[in-house]
C-alpha positions in Angstrom: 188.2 62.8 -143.5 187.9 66.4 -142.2 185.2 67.3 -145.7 182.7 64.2 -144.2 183.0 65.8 -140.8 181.7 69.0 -142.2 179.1 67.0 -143.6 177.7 65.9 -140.5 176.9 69.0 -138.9 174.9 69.8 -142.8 173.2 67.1 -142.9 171.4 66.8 -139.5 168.3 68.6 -139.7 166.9 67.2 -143.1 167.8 63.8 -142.6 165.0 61.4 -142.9 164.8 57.2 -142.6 161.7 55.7 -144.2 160.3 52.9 -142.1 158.3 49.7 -142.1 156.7 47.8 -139.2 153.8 46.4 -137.7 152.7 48.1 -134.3 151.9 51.7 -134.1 153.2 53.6 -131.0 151.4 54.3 -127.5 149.2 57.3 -128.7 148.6 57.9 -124.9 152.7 58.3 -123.6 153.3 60.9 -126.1 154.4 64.1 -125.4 152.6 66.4 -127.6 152.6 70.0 -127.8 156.2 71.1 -129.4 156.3 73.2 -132.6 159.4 71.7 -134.1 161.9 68.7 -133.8 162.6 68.0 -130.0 166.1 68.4 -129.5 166.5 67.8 -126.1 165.0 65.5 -123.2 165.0 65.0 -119.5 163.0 63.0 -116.8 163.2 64.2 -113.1 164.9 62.0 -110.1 161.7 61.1 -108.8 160.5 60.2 -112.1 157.4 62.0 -112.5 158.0 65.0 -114.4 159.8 65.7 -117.8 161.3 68.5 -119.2 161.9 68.7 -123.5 163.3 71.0 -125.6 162.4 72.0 -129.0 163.7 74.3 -131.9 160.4 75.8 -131.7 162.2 78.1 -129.3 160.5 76.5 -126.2 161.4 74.5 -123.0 158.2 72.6 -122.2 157.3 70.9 -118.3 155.3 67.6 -118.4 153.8 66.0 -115.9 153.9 61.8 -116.3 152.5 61.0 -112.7 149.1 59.8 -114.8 148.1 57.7 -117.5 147.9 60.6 -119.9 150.8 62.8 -119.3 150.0 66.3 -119.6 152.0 69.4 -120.6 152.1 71.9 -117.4 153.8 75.2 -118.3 155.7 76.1 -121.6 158.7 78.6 -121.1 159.0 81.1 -123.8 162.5 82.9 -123.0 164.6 81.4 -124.8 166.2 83.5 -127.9 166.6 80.3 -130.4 166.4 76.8 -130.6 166.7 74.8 -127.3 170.0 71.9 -127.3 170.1 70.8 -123.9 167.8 70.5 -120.3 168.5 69.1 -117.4 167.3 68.3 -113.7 169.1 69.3 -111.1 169.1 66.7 -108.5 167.1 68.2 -106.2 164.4 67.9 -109.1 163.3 70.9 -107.9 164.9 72.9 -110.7 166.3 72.7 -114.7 169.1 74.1 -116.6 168.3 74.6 -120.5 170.6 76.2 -123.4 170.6 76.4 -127.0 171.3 78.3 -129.5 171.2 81.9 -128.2 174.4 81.0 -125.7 172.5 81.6 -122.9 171.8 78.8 -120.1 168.2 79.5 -118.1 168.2 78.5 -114.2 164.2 77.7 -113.8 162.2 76.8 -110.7 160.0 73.8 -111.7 157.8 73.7 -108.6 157.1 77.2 -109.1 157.2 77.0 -113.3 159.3 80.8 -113.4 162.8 81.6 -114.6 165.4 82.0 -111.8 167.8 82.9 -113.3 170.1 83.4 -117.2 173.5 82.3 -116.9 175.3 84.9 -120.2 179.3 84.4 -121.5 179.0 82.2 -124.2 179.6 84.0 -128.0 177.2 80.8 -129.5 175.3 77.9 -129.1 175.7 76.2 -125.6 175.2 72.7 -126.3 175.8 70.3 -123.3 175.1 71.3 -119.6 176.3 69.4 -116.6 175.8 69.6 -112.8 177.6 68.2 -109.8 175.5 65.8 -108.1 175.1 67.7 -105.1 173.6 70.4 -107.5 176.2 73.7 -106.9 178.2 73.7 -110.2 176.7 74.1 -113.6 179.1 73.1 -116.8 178.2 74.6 -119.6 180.1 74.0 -123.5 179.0 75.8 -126.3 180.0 75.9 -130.5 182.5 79.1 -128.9 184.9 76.6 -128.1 184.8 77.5 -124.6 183.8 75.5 -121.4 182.0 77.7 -118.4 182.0 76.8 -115.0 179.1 78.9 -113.5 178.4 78.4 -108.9 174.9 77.8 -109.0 174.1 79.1 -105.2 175.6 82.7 -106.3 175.0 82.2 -109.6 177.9 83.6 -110.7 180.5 82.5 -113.1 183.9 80.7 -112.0 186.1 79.5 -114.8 186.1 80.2 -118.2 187.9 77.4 -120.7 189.2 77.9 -123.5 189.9 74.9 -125.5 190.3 75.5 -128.7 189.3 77.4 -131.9 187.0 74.5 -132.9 183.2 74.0 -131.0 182.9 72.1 -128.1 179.9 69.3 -128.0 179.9 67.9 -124.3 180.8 68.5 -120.9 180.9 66.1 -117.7 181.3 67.1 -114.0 183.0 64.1 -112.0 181.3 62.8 -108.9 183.5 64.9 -106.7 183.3 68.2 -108.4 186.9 68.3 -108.8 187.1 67.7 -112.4 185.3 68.7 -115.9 186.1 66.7 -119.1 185.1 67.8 -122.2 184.8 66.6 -125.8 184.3 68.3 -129.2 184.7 68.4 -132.9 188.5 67.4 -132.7 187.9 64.1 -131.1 189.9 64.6 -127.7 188.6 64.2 -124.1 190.5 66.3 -121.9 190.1 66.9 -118.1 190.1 70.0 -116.6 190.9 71.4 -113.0 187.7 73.1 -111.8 189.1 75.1 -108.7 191.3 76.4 -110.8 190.5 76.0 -114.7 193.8 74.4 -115.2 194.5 71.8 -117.9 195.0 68.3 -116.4 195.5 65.9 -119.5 194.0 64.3 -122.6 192.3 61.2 -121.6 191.3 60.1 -125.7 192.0 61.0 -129.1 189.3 59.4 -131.0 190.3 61.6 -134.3 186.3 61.3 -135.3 183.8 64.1 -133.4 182.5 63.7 -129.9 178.8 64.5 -130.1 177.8 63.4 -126.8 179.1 62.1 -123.5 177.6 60.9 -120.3 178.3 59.1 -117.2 177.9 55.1 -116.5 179.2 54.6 -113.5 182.6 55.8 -113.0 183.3 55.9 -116.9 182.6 58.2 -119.5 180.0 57.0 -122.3 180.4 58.7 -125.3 179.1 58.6 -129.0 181.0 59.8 -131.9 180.1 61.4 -135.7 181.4 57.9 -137.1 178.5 56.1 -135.4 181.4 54.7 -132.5 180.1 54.4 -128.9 182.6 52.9 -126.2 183.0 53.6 -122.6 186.4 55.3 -121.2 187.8 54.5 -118.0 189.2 58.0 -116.7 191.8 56.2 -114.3 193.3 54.7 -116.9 192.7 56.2 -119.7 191.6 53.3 -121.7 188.3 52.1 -123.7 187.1 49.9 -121.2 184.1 48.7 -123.7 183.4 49.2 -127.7 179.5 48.7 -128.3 177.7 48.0 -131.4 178.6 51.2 -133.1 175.1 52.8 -135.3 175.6 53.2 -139.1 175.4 57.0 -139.2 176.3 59.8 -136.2 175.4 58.8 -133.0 173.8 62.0 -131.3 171.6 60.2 -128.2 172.8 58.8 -125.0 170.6 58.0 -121.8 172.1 56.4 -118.8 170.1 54.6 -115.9 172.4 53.5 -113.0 169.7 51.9 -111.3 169.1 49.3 -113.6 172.2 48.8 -115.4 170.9 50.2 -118.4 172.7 52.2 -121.4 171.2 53.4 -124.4 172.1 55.3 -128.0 170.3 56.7 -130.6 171.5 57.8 -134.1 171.4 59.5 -137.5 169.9 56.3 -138.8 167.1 56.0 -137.2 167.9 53.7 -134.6 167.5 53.1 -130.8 169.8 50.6 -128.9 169.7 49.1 -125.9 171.9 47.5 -123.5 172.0 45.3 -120.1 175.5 46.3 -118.7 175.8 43.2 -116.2 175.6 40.9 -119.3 176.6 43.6 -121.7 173.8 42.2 -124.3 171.3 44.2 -126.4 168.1 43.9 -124.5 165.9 46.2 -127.1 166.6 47.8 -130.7 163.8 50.0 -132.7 164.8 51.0 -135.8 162.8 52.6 -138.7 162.4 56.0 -136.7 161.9 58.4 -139.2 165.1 61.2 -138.8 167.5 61.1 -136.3 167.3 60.5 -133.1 169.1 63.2 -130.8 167.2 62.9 -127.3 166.8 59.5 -125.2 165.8 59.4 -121.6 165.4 56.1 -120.1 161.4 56.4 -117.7 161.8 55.9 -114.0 160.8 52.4 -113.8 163.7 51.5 -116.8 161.3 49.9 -119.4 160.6 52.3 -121.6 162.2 55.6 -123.4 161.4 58.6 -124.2 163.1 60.5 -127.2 163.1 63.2 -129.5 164.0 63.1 -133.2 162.2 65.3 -136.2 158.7 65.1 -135.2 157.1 67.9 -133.4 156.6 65.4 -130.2 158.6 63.2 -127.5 157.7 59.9 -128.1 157.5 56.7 -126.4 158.9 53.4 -126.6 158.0 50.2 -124.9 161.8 48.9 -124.7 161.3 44.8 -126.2 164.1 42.9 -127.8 161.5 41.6 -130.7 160.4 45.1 -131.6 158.3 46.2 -134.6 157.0 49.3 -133.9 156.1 51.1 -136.7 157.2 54.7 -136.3 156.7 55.7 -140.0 152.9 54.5 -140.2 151.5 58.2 -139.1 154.6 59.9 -140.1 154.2 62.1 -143.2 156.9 64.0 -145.1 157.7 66.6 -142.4 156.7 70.7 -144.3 160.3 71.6 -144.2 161.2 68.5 -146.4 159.5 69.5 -149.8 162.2 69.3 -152.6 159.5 69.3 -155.7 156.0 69.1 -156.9 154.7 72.5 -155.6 155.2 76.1 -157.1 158.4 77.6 -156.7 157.1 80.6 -153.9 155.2 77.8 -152.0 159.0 75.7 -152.2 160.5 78.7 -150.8 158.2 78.9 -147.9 158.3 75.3 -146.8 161.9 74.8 -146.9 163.1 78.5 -145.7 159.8 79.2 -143.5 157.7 77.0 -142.5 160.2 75.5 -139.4 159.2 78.5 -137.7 156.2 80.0 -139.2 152.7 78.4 -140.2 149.8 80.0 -142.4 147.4 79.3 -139.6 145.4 82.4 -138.8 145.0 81.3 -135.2 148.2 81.1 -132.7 150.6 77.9 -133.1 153.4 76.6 -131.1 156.1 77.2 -133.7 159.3 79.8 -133.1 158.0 82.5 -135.2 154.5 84.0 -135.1 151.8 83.3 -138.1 152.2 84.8 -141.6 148.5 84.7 -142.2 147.7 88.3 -143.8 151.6 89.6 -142.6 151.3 92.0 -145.8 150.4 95.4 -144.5 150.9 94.7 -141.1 153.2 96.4 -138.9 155.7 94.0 -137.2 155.8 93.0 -133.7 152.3 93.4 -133.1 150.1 89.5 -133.6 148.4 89.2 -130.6 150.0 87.0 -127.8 153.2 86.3 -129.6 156.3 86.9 -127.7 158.0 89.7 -129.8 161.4 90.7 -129.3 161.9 94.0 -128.2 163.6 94.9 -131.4 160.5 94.1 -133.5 157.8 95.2 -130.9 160.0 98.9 -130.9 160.7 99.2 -134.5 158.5 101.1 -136.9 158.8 98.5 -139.4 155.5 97.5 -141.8 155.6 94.4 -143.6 155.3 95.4 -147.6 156.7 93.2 -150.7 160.0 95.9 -150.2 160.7 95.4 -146.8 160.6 91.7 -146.9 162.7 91.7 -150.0 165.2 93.6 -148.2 165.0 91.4 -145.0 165.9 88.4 -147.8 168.4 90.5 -148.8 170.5 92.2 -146.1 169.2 89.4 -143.2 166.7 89.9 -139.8 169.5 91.3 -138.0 170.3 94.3 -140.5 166.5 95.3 -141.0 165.4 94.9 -137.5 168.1 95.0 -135.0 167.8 92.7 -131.8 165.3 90.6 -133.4 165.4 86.7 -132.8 164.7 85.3 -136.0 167.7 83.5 -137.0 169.9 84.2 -140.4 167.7 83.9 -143.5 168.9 85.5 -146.8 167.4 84.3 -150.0 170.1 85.6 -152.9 168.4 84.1 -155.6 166.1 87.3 -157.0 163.4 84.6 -158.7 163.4 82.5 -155.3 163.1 85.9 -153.2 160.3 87.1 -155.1 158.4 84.1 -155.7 158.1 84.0 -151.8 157.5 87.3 -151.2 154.2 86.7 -153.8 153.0 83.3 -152.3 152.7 85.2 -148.9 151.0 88.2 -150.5 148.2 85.8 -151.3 148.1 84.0 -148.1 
């Protein structure tokens, strides 16, 4: 069991689901604007704003008080790709983290960072906050849990669970406790005055992607497509729903109108009416997994994130036949054949992150148009690092060979390009022609 665990966390980001349907989505709820897959999305208390996160890099404000909504401010500090935002409860301000292990305090109102909350040694991916908004949670792939006091903004407790990463974090309604789940299927509960151990709640032997509150129970979806409810008096499964075919990595909650929803691996969005405890809306065919679901203010629709470079929308209906694959073409990091071998190299190993486009794009990395010859750091309104924009580096066919070779990190200390290493000399230098020609 332990080798299709590992699978899992391989398999995520090139999964795909072909689809077939009749309906095309509402062009107009979109949120479009993201260079890359939207991990990560939140609607405010009052309903009228959204924040998204993308692993473009980017934490993007929306405002959905209109018939169109309409991007407001895109934040550019993060490091790495973006795994989690959040409202605080004022709705005033948003917590984000991702892959950089930091977690960035910003003022919505205002559109500015506030404030980085640093600790974690990787990716911090679940945040939590008390509901009168003064703790911040934080769990990250370190296999730690951070407690953080978000009026001093200063840390309070750091957890350490266990060797293996940590997926999802909850604050109880009191503040008292923090639960947390991870790879090694366990919810345990945690003192937060004190960081003290309390208990383990559940042993559900499969991975804990994801957990959220309903109520006074803890929802949470599992890497063997489980999702059941947990009462934390008793300690018992209180409810067993419809469990997805593939990892469930989506969970949106709306108290207000009794409403719970999951999204999975295959391509499917569930929904369900918690008086009667029957499915009220399903969409499937969504092409790639879904991995961000917030339910809209008024409860009848959903927004969510899966590979496409967008949040969309979905009308929730019980006789749904959206067709989500209709204008949904082969995303450019999914080529496996058909093209030359450098322009292979590129889409799979690049073009997440980097286009060919000679003017700016939204994407992590800046534009490869013309790189050869040009000294690093220097495209025009790209946010550098300050390891590229200080280094003397000049891209030639040698130093990007021995970036491919020895990694970003040994060539250009400090820079935020993630791990890249091409081994295979053919691969490597079929690349390195295909962008001499671009």
């Amino acid at each position: 069991m332990k080798a299709l665990k590992n699978v899992f966390f391989a398999f995520l980001l090139f999964s795909h689901i072909s689809s077939t349907g009749a309906e095309s989505p509402e062009p107009n709820k979109q949120l479009s604007g993201h260079g890359g897959p939207v991990n990560c999305v939140s609607i405010s208390p009052d309903g009228k704003q959204a924040i998204s996160g993308s692993l473009d890099y980017t934490v993007m404000l929306w405002d959905l008080d209109n018939p169109q909504p309409k991007s407001t401010k895109r934040f550019l500090e993060h490091r790495g790709a973006v795994s989690e935002v959040r409202f605080l409860p004022s709705g005033v301000e948003a917590v984000s983290s991702g892959d950089d292990g930091t977690i960035y305090l910003w003022d919505v109102k205002q559109q500015k960072l506030l404030h980085r909350f640093v600790g974690h040694q990787a990716k911090v991916v679940s945040v939590d906050i008390t509901v009168d908004g003064k703790m911040l949670a934080s769990a990250s792939w370190d296999g730690t849990v951070r407690l953080w006091d978000l009026a001093s903004r200063q840390p309070l407790h750091e957890i350490k669970v266990h060797q293996q990463t940590m997926h999802a974090v909850l604050l109880s309604h009191d503040g008292q406790t923090v639960y947390s789940g991870g790879y090694d299927g366990k919810v345990r509960s945690w003192d937060t005055k004190t960081g003290d151990f309390i208990k383990i709640l559940h042993d559900h032997d499969w991975p804990i992607n994801i957990m959220r509150w309903y109520s006074d129970k803890i929802l949470f979806g599992t890497s063997n497509g489980d999702v059941q409810l947990l009462d934390v008096t008793s300690t018992t499964i209180s409810k067993v729903l419809i469990p997805h075919e593939k990892p469930v990595m989506g969970l949106a909650v709306s108290d207000k109108h009794g409403l719970i929803a999951s999204g999975g691996i295959d391509g499917v969005i569930r929904v369900w009416d918690t008086q009667e405890w029957s499915v009220i809306g399903e969409t499937s065919g969504i092409p790639g997994p879904v991995w961000a679901l917030a339910f809209t203010a008024d409860g009848k629709g959903i927004y969510f994130g899966s590979l496409d470079d967008e949040v969309k929308f979905w009308k929730i209906s019980d006789t749904d036949s959206t067709d989500w694959g209709k204008h949904h073409q082969q995303r450019r990091f999914q080529v496996t054949t058909g093209v030359p071998l450098g322009e292979l190299q590129f889409a799979r190993k690049c073009s997440v992150c980097h286009s060919l486009n000679p003017e700016v794009t939204n994407r992590a990395g800046p534009s490869l148009y013309k790189i050869m010859g040009r000294k690093a750091g220097t495209l025009a309104e790209y946010p550098y690092s300050q390891g590229l924009i200080q280094s003397d580096l000049v891209w030639t066919e040698q130093t990007m060979d021995e970036l491919f070779v020895k990694g970003p990190n040994h060539v250009v200390p400090g820079s935020k390009m993630p791990l890249q290493k091409i081994p295979d000399g053919e691969k490597r230098a079929a690349l390195i022609d295909y962008l001499k020609n671009q």
